[in-house]
C-alpha positions in Angstrom: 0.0 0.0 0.0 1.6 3.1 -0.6 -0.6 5.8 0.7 -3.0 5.7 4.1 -6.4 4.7 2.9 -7.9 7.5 5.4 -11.3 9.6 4.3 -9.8 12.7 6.4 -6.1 12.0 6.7 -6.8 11.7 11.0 -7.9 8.1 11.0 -5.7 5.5 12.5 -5.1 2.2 11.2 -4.5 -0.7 12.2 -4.9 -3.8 9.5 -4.2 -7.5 10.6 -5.5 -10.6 9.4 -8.5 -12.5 10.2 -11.2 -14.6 9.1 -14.6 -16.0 10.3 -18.2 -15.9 9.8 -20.1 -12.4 10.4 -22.5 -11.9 12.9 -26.4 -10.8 12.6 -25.9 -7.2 14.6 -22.9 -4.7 15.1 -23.4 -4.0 19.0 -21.4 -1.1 20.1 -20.0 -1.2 23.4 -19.8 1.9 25.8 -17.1 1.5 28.2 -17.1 5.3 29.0 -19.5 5.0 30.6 -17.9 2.9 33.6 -15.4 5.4 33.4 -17.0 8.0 33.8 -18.4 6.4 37.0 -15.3 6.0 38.3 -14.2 8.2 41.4 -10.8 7.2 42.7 -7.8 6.0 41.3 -8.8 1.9 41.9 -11.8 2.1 39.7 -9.8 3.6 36.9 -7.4 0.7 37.1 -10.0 -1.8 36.9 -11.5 -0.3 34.0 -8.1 -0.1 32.8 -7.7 -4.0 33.2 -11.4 -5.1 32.0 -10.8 -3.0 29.0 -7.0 -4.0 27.7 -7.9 -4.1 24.4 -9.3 -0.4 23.8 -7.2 0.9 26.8 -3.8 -0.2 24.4 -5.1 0.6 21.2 -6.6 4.1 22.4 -4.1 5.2 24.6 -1.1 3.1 23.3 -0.9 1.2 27.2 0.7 -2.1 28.0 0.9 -1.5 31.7 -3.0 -1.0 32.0 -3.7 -0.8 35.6 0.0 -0.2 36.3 0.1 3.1 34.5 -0.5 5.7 37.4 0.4 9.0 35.0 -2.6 7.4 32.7 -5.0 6.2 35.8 -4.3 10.1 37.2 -5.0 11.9 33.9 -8.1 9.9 33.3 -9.3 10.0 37.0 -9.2 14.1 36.4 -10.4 14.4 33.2 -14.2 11.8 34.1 -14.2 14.3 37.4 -13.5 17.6 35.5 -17.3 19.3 35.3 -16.3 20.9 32.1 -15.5 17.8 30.3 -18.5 16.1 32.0 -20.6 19.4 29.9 -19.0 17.7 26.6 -20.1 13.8 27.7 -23.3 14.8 28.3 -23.6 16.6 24.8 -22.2 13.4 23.5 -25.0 11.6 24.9 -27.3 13.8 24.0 -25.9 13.7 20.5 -25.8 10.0 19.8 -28.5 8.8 21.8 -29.0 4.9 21.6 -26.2 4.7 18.4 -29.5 2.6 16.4 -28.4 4.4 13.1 -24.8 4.2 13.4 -25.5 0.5 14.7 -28.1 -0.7 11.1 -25.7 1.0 9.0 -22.4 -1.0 10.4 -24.6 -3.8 10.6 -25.5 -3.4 6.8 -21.8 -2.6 5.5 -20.5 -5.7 7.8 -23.5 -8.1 6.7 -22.8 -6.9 2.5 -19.0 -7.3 3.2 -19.2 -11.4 4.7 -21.7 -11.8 1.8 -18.8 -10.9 -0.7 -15.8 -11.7 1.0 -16.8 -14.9 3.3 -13.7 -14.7 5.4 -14.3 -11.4 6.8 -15.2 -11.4 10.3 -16.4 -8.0 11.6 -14.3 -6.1 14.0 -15.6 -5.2 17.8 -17.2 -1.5 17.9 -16.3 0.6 21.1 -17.0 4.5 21.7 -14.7 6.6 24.0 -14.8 9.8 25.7 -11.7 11.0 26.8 -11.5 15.2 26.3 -9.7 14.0 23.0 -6.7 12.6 24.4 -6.8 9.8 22.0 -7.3 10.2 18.1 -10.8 10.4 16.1 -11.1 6.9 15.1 -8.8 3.8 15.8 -9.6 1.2 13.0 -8.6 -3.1 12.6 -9.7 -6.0 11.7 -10.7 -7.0 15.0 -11.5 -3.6 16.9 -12.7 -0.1 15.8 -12.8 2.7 18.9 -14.7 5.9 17.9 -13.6 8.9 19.5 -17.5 10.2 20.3 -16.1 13.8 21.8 -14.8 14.5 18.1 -17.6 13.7 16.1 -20.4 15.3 19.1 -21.1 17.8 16.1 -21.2 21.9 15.5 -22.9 22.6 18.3 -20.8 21.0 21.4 -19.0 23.2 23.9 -15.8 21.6 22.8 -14.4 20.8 19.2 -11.3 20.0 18.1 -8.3 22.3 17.7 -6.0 23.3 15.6 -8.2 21.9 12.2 -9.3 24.0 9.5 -12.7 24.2 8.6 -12.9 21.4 5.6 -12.1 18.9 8.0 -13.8 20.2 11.3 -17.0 20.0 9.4 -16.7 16.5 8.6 -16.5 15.9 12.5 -20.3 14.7 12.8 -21.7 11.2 13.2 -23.0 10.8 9.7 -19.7 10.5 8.5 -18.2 7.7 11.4 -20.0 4.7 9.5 -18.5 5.5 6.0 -15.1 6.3 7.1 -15.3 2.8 9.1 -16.1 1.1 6.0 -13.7 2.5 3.6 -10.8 1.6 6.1 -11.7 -1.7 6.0 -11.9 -1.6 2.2 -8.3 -1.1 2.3 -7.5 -4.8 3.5 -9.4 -6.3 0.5 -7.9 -3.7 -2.5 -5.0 -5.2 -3.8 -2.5 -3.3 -5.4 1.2 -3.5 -7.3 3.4 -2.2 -5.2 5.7 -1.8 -8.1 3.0 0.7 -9.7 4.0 3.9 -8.2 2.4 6.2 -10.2 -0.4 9.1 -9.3 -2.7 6.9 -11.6 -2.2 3.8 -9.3 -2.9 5.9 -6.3 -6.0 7.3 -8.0 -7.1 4.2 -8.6 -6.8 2.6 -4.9 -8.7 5.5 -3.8 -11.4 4.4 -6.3 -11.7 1.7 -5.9 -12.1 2.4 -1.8 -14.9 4.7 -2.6 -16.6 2.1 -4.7 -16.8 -0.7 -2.2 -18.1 1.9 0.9 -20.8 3.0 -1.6 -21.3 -0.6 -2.7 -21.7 -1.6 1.2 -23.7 1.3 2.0 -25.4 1.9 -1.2 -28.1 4.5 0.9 -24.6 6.8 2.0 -24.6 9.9 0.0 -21.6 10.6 -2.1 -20.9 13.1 -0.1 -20.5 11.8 3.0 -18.3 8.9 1.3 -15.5 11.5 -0.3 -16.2 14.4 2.2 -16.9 17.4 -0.5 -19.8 19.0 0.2 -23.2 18.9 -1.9 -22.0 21.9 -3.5 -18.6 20.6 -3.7 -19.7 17.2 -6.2 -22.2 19.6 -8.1 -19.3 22.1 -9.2 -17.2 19.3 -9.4 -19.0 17.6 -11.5 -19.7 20.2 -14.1 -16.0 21.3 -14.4 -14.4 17.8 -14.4 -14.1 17.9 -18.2 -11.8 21.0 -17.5 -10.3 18.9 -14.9 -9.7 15.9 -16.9 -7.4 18.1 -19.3 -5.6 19.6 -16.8 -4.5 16.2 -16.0 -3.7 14.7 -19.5 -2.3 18.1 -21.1 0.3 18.3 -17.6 0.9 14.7 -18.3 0.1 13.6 -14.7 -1.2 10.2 -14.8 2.0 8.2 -14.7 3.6 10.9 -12.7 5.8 8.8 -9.4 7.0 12.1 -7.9 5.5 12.4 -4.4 5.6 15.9 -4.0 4.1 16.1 -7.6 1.3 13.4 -6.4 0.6 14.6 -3.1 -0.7 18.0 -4.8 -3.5 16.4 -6.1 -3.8 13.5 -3.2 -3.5 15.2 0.1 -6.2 17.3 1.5 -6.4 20.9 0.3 -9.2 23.8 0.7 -9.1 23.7 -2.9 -6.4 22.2 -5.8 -4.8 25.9 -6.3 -2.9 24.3 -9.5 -6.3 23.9 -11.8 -8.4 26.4 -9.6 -10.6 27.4 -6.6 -13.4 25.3 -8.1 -11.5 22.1 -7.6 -11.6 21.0 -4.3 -8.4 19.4 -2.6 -7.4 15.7 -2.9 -8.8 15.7 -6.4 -7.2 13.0 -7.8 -8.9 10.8 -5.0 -12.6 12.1 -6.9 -11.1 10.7 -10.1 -10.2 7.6 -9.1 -13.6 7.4 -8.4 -14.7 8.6 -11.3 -12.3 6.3 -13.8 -13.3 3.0 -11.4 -16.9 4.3 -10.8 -17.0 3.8 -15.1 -14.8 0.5 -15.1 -17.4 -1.2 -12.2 -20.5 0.0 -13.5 -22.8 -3.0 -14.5 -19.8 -5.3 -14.5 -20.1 -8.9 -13.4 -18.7 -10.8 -11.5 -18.5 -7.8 -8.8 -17.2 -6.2 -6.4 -14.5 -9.0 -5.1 -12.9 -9.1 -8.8 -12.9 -5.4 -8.7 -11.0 -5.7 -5.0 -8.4 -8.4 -6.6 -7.6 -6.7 -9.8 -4.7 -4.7 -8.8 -3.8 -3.1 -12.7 -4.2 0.2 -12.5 -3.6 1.3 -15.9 -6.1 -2.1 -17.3 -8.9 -0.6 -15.2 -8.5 2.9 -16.5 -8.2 1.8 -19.8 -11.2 -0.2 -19.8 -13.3 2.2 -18.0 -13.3 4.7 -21.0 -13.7 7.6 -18.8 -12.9 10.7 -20.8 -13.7 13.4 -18.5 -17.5 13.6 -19.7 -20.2 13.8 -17.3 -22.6 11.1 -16.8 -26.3 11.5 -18.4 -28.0 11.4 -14.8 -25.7 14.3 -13.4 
């Protein structure tokens, strides 16, 4: 893999190996809440110790109830009344996680159906004044960080992020990003293929299988542009397909060069303010989108075809917009 497969570039991954049967229903687990009951040092270490798992993956522990700087931080922060304002909004926010909980459900039920072996990871929440990061993501465990997606209107946000990626902060974008993080153990890819095509491509093909497993999930939420965003895309792209054939950018392999039109931008200053950042990624959609469209046998051979350049050449994609758009 040669880029993170992240929808917001904040996501951490974790991919191992694993394989089973799926289950019926995605519970989610709330083991703030016992720690936010907890009111001396003791109960914090017991949590610490029931909760091993999440407590090393979402605070990078191995000494669980050992770790007396991390039982003291966490024993202030579940006491502190300002970040009890901010749990409370979370509650308030999420209430009894049904949606988040059919749609994981859905995704996790569509994946086993298409890839047997899959086996669907635990779901956690966590409430920690954002000491740990927005979402922790593997093949056997996903931890979402509820204090950063409690939405505009909590007390708190987080800092230090500009506005096209605060905004995304809001829980009707946790379920897709889930899902396209776990599309990256089943894309396969040449690692000798180095170019911004390939890259392009992976993103694709990513996008593809989230919107194949949650085919409800508005684009928009999937990609993170806004409405607006995919309309003026959509209408320009045959500007922006030039820009990238007459600057000769598809089999570009420099990673500054690639990153301009990869990484996450307020806009892709290089063809104009009407292209949003990362637009490369929304072409890789684009070329894979036309290459998967009514094509048998699915999405698995789609998943397992790692040639780049054979799926942009067969898609056909020529920068035109689609009849229905």
């Amino acid at each position: 893999m040669k880029i993170s497969p992240v929808v917001f570039c904040l996501v951490s991954i974790l991919i191992f190996n694993s394989c089973s049967k799926t289950e019926e229903l995605v519970t989610i687990e709330r083991p703030e809440q016992e720690l936010f009951a907890s009111r001396k040092p003791e109960d914090v270490r017991q949590w610490l110790d029931k909760y091993k798992a999440i407590a090393q993956a979402y605070f990078g522990t191995t000494r669980f109830g050992q770790d007396s700087a991390l039982v003291n931080e966490l024993l202030k922060r579940v006491n502190d009344k300002e970040l009890d304002v901010l749990y409370k909004q979370v509650n308030a926010e999420f209430g009894t996680f049904g949606d988040i909980q059919n749609l994981l459900s859905e995704a996790f039920n569509r994946i086993h159906e298409n890839f047997p072996d899959f086996k669907p990871p635990k779901v956690a929440t966590m409430v920690s004044g954002f000491m740990g990061p927005d979402l922790i993501i593997s093949d056997t465990l996903v931890v979402i960080g509820l204090d950063y997606f409690a939405g505009p209107k909590a007390k708190y946000r987080p800092k230090g992020l500009p506005a096209y990626i605060l905004r995304r902060y809001q829980k009707e974008f946790i379920a897709p990003a889930i899902v396209f993080a776990l599309s990256d153990r089943f894309n396969k890819t040449n690692q000798q293929d180095q170019t911004l095509l390939a890259d392009m491509v992976y993103y694709g093909k990513g996008y593809v299988f989230t919107k194949a497993m949650l085919p409800q999930t508005p684009d928009s939420l999937i990609i993170g542009y806004t409405d607006q965003q995919l309309t003026q895309t959509n209408n320009v792209q045959e500007d922006i397909w030039a820009y990238f054939i007459d600057a000769k950018l598809l089999y570009e392999v420099s990673p500054p060069v690639k990153n301009r039109y990869l990484t996450e931008r307020p806009f892709t200053a290089e063809i104009g303010t009407r292209s949003p950042g990362a637009i490369g990624r929304w072409l890789g959609w684009r070329i894979v989108g036309k290459y998967y469209d009514g094509k048998e046998p699915g999405i698995k051979a789609l998943m397992d075809n790692d040639n780049a350049r054979q799926i942009f050449e067969q898609s056909g994609y020529k920068g035109f917009k689609d009849d229905n758009e």
